[in-house]
SERO-4910 file (N, C-alpha, C, O; in steps of 0.05 Angstrom, whole numbers):
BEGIN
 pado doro    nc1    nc2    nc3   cac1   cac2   cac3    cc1    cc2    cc3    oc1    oc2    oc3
  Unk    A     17    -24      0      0      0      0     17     25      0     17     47    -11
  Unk    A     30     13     15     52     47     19     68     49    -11     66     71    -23
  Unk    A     83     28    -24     91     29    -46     79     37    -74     89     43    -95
  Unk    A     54     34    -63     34     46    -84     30     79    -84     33     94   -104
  Unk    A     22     86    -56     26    114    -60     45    125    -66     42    147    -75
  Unk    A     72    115    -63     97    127    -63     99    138   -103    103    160   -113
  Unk    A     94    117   -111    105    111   -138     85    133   -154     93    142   -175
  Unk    A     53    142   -139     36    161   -151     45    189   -139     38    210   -148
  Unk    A     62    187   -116     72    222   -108     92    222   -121     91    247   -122
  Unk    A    114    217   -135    135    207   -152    122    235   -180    121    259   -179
  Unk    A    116    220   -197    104    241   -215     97    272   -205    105    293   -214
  Unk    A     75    266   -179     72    306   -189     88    317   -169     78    338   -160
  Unk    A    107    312   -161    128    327   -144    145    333   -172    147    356   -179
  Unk    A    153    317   -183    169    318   -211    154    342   -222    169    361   -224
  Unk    A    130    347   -228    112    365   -241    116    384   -230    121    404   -243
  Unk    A    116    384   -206    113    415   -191    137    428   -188    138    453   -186
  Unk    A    166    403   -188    186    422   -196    184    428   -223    180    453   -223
  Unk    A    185    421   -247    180    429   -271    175    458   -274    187    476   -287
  Unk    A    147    457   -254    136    479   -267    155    508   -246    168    525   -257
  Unk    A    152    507   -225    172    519   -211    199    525   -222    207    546   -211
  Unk    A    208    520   -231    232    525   -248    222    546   -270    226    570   -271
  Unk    A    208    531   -286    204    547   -312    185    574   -304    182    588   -324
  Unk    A    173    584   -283    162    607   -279    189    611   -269    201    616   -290
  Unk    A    209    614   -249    223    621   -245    216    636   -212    214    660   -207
  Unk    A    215    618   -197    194    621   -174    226    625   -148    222    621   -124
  Unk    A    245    630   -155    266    628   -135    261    646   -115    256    667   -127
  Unk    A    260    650    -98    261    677    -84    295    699    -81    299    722    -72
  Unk    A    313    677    -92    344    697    -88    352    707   -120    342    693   -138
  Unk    A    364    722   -125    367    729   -149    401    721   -152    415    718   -133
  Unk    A    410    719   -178    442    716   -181    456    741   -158    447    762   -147
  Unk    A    476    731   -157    497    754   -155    497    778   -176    487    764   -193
  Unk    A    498    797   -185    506    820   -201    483    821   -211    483    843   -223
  Unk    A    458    809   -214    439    802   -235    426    834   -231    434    849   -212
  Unk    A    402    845   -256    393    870   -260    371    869   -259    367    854   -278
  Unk    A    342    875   -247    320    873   -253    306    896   -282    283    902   -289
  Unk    A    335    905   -292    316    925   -316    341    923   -342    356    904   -344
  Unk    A    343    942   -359    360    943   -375    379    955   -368    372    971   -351
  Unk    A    417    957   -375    432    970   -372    433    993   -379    438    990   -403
  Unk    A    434   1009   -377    440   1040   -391    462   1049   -406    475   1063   -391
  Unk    A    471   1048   -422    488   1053   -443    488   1088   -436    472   1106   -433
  Unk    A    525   1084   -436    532   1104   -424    541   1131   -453    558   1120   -468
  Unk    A    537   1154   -459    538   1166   -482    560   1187   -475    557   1198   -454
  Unk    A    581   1193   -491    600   1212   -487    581   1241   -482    558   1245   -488
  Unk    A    595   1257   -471    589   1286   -473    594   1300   -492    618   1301   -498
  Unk    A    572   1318   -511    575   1330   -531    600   1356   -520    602   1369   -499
  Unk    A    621   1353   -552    642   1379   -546    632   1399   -546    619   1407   -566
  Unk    A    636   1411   -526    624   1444   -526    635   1460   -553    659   1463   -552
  Unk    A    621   1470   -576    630   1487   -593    635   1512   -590    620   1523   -574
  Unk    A    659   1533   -606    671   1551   -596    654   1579   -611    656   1587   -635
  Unk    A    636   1591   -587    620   1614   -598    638   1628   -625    662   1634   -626
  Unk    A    615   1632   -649    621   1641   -671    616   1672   -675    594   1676   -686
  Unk    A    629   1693   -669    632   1722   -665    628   1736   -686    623   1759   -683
  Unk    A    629   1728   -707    627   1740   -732    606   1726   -755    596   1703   -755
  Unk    A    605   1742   -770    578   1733   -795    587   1732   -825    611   1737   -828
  Unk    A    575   1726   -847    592   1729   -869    574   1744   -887    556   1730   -894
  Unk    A    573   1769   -897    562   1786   -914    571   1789   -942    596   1789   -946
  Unk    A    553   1791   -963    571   1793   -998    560   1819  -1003    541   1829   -991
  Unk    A    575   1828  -1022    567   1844  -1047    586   1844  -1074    604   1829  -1080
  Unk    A    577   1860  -1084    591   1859  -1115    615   1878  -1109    620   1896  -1093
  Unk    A    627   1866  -1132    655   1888  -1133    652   1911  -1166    640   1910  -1188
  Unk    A    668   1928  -1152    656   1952  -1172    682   1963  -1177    703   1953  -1169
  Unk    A    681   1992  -1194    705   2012  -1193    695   2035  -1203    676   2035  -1219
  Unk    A    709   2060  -1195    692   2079  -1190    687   2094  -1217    670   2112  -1216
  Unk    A    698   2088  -1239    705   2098  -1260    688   2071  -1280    699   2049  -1279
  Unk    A    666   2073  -1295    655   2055  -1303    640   2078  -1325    643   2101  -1319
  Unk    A    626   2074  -1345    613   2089  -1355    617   2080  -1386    638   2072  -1396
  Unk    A    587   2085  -1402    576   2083  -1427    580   2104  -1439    568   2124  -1431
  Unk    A    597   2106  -1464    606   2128  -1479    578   2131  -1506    568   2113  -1520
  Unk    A    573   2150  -1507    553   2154  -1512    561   2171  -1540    578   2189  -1540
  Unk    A    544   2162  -1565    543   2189  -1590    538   2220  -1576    519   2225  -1561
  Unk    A    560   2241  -1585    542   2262  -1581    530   2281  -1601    524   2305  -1598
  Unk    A    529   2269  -1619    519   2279  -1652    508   2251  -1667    510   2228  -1660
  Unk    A    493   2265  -1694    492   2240  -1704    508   2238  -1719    523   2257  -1718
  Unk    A    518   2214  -1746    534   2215  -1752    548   2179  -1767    541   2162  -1751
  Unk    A    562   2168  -1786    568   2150  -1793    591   2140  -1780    610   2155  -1779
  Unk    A    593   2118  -1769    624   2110  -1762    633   2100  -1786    622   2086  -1804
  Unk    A    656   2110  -1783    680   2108  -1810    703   2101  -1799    724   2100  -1813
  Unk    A    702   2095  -1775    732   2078  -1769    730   2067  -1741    727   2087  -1728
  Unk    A    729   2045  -1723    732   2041  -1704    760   2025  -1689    769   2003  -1697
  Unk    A    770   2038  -1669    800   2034  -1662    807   2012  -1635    828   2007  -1624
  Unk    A    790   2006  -1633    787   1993  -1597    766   1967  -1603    749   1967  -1621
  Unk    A    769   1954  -1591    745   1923  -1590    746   1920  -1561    762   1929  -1545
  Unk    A    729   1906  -1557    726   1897  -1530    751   1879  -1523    764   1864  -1537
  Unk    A    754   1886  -1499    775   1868  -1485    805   1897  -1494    824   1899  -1479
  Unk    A    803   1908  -1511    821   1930  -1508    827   1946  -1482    810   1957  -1468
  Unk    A    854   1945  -1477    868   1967  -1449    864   1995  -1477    866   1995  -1501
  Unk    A    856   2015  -1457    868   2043  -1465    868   2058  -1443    857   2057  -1421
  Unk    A    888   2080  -1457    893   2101  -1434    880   2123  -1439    869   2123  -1461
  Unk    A    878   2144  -1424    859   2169  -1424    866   2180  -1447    888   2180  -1458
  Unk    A    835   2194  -1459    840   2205  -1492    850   2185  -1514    854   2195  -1536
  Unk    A    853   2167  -1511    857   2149  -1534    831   2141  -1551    810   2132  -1542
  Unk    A    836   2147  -1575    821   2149  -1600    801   2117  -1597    814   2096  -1595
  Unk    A    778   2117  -1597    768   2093  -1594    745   2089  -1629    730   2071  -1634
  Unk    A    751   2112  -1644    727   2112  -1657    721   2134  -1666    719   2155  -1654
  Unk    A    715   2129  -1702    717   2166  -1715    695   2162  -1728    692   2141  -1740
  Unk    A    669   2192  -1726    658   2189  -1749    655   2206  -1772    672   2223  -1771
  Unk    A    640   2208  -1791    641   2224  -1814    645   2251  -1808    625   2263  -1800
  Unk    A    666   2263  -1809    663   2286  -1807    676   2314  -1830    689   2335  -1828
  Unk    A    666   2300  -1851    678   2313  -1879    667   2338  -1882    680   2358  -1889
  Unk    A    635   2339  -1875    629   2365  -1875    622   2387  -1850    610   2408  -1853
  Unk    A    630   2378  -1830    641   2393  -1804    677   2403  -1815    687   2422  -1805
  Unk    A    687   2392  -1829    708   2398  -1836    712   2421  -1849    726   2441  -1843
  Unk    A    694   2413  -1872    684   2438  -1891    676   2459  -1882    683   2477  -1897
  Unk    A    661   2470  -1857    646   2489  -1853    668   2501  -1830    666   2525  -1825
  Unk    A    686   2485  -1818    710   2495  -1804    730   2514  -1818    736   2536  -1811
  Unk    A    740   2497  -1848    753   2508  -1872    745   2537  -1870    758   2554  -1859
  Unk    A    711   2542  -1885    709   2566  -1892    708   2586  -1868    721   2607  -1869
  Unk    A    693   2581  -1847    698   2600  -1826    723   2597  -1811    719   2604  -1788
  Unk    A    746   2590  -1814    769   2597  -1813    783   2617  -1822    801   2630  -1812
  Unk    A    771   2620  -1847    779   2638  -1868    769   2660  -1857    782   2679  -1848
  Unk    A    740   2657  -1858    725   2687  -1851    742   2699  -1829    749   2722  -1831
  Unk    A    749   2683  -1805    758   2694  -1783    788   2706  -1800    786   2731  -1800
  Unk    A    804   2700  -1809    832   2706  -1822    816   2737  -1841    832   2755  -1842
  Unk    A    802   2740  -1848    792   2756  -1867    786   2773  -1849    803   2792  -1850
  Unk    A    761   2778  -1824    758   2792  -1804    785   2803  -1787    782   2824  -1775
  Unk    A    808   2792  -1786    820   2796  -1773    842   2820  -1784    854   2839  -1773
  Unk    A    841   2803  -1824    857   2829  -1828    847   2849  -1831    860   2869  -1829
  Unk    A    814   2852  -1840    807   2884  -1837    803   2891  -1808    797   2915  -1808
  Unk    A    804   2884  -1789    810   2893  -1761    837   2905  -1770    839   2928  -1762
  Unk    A    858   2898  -1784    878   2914  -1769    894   2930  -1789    916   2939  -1786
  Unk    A    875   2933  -1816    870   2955  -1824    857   2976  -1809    867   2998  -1803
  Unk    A    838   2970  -1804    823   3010  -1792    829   3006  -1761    817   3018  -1743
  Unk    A    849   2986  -1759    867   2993  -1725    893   3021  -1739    903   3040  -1726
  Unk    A    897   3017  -1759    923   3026  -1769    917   3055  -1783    931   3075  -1786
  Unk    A    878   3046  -1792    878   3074  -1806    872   3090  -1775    885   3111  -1775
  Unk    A    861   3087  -1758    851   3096  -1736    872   3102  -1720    866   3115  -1699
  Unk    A    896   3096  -1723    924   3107  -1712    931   3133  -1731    946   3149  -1721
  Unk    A    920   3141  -1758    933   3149  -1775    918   3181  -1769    929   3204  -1769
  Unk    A    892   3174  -1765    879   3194  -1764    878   3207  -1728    874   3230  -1721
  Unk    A    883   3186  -1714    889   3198  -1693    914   3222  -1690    911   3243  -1677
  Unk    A    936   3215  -1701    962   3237  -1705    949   3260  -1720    950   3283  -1714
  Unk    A    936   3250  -1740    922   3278  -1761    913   3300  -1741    918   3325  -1742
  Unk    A    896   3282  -1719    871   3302  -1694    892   3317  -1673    887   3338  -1662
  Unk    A    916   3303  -1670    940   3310  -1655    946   3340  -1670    949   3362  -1659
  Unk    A    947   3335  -1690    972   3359  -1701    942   3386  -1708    942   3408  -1697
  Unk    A    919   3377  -1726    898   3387  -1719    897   3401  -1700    893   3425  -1703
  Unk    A    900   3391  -1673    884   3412  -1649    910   3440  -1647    909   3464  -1646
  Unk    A    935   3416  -1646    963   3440  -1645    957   3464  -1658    959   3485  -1644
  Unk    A    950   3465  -1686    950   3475  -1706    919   3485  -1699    925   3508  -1705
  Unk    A    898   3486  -1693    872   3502  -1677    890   3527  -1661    890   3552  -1666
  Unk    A    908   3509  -1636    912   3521  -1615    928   3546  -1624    925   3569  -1617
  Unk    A    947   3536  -1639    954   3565  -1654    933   3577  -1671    946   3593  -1685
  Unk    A    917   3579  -1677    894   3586  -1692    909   3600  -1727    911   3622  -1738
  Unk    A    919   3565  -1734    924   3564  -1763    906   3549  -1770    911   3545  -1794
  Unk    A    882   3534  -1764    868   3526  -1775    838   3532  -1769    833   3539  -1746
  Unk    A    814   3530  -1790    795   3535  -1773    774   3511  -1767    772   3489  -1778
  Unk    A    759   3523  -1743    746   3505  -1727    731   3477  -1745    738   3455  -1738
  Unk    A    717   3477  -1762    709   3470  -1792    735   3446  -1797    729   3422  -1798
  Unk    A    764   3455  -1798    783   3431  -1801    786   3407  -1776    787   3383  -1780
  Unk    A    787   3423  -1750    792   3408  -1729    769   3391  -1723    774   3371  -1709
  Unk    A    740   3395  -1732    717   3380  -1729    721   3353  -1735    718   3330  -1725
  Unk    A    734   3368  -1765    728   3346  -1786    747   3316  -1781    743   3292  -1781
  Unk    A    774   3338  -1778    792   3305  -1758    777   3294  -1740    774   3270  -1742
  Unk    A    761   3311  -1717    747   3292  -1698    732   3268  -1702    731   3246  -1692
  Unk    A    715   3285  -1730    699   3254  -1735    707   3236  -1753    692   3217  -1757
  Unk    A    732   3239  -1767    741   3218  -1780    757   3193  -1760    761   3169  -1765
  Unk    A    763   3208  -1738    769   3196  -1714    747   3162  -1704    749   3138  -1704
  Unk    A    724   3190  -1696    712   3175  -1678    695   3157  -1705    678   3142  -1697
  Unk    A    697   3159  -1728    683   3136  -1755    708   3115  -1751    702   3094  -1739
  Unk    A    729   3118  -1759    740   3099  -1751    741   3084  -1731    745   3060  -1735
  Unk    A    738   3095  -1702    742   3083  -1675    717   3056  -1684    720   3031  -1683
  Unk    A    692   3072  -1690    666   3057  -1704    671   3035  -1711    661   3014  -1703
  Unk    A    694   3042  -1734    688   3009  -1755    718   2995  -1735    722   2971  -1737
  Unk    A    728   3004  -1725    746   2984  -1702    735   2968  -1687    742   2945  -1683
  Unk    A    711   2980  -1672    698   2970  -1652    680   2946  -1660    676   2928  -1644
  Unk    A    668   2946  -1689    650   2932  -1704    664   2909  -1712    657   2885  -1714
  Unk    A    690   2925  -1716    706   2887  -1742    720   2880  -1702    738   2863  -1700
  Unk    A    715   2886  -1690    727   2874  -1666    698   2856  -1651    698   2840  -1633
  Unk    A    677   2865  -1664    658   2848  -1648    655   2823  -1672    652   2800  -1665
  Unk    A    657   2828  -1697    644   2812  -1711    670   2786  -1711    664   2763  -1713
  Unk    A    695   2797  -1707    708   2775  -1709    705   2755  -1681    709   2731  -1681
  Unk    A    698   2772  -1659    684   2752  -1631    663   2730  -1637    660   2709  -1626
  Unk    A    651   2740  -1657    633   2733  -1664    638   2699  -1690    626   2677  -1692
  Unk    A    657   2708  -1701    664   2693  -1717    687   2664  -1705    687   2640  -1711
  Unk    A    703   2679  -1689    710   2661  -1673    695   2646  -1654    699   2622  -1653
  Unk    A    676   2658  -1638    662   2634  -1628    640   2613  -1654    632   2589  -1653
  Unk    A    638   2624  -1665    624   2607  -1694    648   2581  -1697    642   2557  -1697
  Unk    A    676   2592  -1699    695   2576  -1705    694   2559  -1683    686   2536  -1689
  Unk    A    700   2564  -1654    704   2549  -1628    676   2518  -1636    679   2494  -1637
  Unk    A    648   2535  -1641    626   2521  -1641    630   2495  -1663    626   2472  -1655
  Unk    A    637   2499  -1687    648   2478  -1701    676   2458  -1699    681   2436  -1709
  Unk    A    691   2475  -1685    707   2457  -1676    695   2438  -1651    702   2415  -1649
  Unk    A    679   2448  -1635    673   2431  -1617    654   2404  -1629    654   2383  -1616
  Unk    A    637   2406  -1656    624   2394  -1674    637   2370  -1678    630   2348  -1670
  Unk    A    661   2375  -1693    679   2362  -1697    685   2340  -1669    673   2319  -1664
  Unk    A    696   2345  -1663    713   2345  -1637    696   2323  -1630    708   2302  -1625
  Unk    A    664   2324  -1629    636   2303  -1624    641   2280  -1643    628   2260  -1637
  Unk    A    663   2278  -1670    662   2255  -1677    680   2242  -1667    675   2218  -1671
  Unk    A    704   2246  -1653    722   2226  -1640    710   2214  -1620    698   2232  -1608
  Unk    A    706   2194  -1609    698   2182  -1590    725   2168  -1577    740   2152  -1588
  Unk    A    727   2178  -1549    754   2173  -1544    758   2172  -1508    747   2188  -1492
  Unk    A    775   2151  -1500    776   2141  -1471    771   2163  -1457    781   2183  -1466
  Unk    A    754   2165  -1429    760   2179  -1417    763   2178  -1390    755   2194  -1374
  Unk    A    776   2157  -1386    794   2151  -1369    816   2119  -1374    806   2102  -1389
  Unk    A    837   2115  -1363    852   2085  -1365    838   2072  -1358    824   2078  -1339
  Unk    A    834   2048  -1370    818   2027  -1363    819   2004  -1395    834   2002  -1414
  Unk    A    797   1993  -1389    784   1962  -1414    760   1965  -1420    742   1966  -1404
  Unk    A    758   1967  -1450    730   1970  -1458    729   1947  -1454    747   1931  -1457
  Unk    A    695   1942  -1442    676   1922  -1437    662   1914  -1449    650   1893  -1449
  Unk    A    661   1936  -1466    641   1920  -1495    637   1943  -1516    639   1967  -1512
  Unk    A    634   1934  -1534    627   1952  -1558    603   1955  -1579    603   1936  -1594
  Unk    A    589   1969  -1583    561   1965  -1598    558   1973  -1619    539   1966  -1633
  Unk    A    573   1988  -1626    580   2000  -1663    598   1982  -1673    619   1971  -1664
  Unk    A    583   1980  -1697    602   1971  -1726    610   1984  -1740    597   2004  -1737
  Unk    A    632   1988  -1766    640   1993  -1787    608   2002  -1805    590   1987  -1814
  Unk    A    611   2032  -1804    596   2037  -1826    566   2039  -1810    548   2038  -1827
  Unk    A    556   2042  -1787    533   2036  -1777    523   2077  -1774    538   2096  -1771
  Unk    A    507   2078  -1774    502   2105  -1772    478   2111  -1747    455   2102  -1744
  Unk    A    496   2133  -1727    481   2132  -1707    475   2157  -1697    487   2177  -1704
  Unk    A    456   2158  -1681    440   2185  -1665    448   2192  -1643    458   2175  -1628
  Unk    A    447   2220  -1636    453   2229  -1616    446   2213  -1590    422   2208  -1589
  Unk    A    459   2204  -1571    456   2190  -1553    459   2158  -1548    458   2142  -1530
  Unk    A    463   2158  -1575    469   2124  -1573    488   2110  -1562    512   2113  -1565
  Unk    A    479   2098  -1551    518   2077  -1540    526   2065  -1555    515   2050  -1572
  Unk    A    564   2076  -1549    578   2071  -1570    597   2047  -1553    598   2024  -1562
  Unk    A    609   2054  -1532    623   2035  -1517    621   2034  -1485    619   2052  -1467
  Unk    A    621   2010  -1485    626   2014  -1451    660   2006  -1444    675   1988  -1449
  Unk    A    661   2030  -1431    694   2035  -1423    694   2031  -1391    677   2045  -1379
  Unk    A    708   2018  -1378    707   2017  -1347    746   2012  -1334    767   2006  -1345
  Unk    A    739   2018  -1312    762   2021  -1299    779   1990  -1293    765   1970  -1297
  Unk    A    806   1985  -1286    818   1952  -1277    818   1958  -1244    816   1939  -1228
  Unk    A    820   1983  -1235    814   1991  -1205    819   2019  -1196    812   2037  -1212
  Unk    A    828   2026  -1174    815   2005  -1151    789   1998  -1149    766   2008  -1151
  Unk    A    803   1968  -1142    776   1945  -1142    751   1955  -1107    765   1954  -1087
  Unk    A    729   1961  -1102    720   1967  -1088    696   1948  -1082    684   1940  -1101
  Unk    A    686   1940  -1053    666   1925  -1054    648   1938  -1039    655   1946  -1017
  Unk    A    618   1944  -1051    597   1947  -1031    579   1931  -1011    573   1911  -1022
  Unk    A    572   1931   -993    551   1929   -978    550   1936   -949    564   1947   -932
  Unk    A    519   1921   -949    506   1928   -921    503   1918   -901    495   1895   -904
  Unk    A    508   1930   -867    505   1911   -857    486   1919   -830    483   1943   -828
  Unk    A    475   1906   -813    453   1910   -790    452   1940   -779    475   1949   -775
  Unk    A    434   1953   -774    435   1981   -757    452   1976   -738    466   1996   -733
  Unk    A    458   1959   -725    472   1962   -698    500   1962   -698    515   1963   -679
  Unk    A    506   1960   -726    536   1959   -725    547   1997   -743    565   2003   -758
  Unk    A    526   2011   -730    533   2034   -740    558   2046   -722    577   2060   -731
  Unk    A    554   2035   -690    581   2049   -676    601   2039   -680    623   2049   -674
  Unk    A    597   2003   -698    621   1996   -699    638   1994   -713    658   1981   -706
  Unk    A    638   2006   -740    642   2010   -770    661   2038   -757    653   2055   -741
  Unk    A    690   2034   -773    705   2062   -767    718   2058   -798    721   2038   -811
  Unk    A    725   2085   -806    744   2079   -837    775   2070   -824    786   2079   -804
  Unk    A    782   2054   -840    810   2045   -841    802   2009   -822    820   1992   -820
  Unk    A    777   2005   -814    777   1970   -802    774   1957   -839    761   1962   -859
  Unk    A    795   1936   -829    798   1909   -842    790   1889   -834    789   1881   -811
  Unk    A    781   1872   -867    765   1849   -868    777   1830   -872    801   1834   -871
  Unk    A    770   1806   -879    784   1790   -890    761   1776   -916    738   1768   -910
  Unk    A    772   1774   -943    757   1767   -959    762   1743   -985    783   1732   -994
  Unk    A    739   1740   -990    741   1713  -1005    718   1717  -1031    699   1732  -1033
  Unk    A    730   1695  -1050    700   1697  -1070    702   1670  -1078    724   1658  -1078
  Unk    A    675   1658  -1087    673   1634  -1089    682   1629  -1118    691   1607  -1124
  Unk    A    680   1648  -1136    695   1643  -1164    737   1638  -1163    753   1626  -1178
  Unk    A    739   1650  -1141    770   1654  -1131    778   1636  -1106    792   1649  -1090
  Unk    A    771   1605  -1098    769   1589  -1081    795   1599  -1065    793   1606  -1041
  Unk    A    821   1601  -1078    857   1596  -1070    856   1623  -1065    874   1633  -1051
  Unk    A    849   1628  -1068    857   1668  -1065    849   1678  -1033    833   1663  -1022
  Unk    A    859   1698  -1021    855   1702   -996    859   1737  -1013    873   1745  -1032
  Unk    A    843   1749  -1000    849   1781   -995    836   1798   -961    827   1788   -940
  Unk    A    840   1822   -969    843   1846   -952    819   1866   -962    822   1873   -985
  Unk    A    800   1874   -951    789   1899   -952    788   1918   -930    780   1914   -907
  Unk    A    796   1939   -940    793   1965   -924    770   1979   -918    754   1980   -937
  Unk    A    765   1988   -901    726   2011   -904    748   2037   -911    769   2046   -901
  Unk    A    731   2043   -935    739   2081   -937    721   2089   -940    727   2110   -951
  Unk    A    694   2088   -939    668   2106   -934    641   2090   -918    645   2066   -924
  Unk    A    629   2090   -910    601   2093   -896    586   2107   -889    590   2127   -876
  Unk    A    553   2092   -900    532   2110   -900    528   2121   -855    524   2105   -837
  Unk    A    530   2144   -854    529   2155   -824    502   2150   -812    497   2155   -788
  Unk    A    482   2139   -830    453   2150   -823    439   2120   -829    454   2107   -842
  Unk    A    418   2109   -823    404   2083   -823    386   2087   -842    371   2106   -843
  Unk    A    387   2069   -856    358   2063   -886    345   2055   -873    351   2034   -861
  Unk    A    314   2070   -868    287   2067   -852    278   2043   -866    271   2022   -855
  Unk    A    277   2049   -897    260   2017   -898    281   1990   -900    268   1969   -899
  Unk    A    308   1986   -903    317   1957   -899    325   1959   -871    332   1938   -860
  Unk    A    327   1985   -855    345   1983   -825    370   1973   -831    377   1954   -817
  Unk    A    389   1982   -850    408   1975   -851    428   1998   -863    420   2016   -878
  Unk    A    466   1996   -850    477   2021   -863    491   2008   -890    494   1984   -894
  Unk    A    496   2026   -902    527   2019   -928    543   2021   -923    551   2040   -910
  Unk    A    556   2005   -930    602   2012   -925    613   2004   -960    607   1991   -980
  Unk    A    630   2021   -949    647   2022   -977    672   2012   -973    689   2028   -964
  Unk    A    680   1989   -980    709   1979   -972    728   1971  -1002    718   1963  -1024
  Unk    A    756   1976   -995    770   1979  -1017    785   1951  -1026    804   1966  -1028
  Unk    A    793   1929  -1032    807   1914  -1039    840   1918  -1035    851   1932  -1052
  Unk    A    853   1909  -1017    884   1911  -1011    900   1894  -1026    893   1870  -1026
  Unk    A    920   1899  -1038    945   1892  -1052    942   1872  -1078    918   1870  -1079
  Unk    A    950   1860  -1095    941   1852  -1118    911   1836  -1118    899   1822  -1102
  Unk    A    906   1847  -1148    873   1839  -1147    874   1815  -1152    856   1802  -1141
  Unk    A    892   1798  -1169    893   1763  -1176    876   1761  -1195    873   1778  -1212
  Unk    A    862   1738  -1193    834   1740  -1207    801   1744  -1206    782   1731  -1216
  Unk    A    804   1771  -1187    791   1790  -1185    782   1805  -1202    798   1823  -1208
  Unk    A    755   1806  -1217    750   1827  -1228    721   1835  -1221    705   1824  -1206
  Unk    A    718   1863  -1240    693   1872  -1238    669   1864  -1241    663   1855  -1263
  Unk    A    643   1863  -1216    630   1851  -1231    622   1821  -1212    599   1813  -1206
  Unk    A    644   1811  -1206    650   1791  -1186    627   1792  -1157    621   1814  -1147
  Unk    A    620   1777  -1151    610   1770  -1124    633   1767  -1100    651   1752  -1105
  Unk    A    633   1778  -1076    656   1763  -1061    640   1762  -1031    617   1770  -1029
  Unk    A    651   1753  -1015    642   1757   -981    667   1764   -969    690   1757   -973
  Unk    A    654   1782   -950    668   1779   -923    660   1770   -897    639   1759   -891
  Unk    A    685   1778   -880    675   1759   -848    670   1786   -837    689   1801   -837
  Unk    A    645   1795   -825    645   1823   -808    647   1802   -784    644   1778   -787
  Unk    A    653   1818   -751    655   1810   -734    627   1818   -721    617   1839   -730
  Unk    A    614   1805   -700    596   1818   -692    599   1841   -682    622   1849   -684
  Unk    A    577   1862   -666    580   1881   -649    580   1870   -623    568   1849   -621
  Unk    A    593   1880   -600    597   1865   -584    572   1876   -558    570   1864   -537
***
């Protein structure tokens, strides 16, 4: 009997450890063991080094830039310069018809040479008759002549002084006529007016053009100058002679220098912002006009 029960408690003691195990019914836990997950430990982010300054662009310019313009109308009959041409101040860039401004210079040249010599005829007769009125009055004052003679020198006098005074206006007159056509003239040279590189050219051989037309654009190689603007608040901090440091993205290798030599004193109400005018220091490289560049302004502090 007893062997009987034994052999039926046998099985569910076996069961009940089974199951005890697999719930995991221990009451002691391992040594080191964790009731949660580990925490994975993460470096500390490197503190980054406050950035004091900002980077602002503008274009680069030069102060000397300008579209040469017809100032008559007129045929071009010769052009001297192409684009991409260096010239220096007054250099001939371009001639046009000027055969009969020529012509009309010719003859009133003359006229003036013609005015001039009868000017100095009745300068000479008007010296002649002046000694006449000289010896005249002498000759009154002794009363060898009568009053009737000495008149008569007077007014041959003062007729002459007349036509002196007249060929002296008309030749004023004629000379500025002359000055006026020379300046006519003078409208067909089209010519540098200042050192620099034409930029471009818009007349051809033979093209005939009107007063005002553009003939070339002529511009300066420097000084290279860059504009812009930067926050109202950096109006106290902007002085002429602070340096920048500058760069352009067309010019990656290149490092330069800008100077401030002007700024606006006063704030633009509608962007809230001033102007500075800074100059480009020591060779330009491959820098030119026209160009985009940045600089580093520093903040205001």
């Amino acid at each position: 009997m007893r062997e009987g029960n034994l052999k039926r408690l046998l099985p569910a003691a076996l069961m009940a450890a089974l199951a005890c195990l697999a719930s995991g019914c221990s009451d002691s836990n391992p040594v080191g063991a964790s009731s949660g997950p580990t925490p994975v430990a993460t470096p500390a982010a490197a503190a980054e080094p406050a950035d004091n300054s900002f980077s602002v662009s503008g274009p680069i310019i030069v102060e000397n830039q300008v579209d040469l313009a017809a100032l008559r109308e007129g045929v071009v009959v010769k052009i001297f310069a192409d684009t991409g041409t260096r010239v220096t101040k007054g250099q001939l860039l371009a001639l046009l018809d000027d055969r009969q401004i020529a012509a009309d210079l010719e003859a009133q040249a003359n006229t003036v040479h013609r005015i001039e010599f009868n000017l100095k005829n009745w300068e000479a007769d008007l010296d002649m008759v002046r000694a006449d009125l000289e010896r005249s009055q002498k000759m009154w004052d002794a009363q060898l002549i009568t009053r009737e003679q000495l008149d008569h020198d007077k007014y041959k006098v003062a007729a002459d002084q007349f036509q002196v005074d007249r060929e002296r206006q008309a030749l004023r007159s004629a000379q500025a006529t002359q000055r006026s056509l020379e300046l006519e003239r003078e409208k067909t040279r089209i010519v540098a007016p200042f050192a620099g590189v034409v930029a471009r050219r818009y007349v051809r051989l033979g093209q005939k053009v009107a007063n005002g037309d553009r003939m070339f654009w002529v511009t300066a190689t420097g000084p290279l100058r860059v504009k812009f603007t930067l926050p109202e608040n950096y109006l106290s901090q902007v002085r002429k002679g602070q340096e920048f440091p500058l760069t352009s993205p067309d010019t990656p290798n290149e490092k330069h220098t800008a100077r401030v030599i002007e700024f606006s004193p006063v704030v633009d109400p509608a962007s809230g912002t001033i102007e500075v005018l800074a100059e480009i220091l020591g060779p330009a490289g491959e820098l030119r006009p026209g160009m985009t560049v940045n600089l580093r302004i520093g903040k205001p502090q």
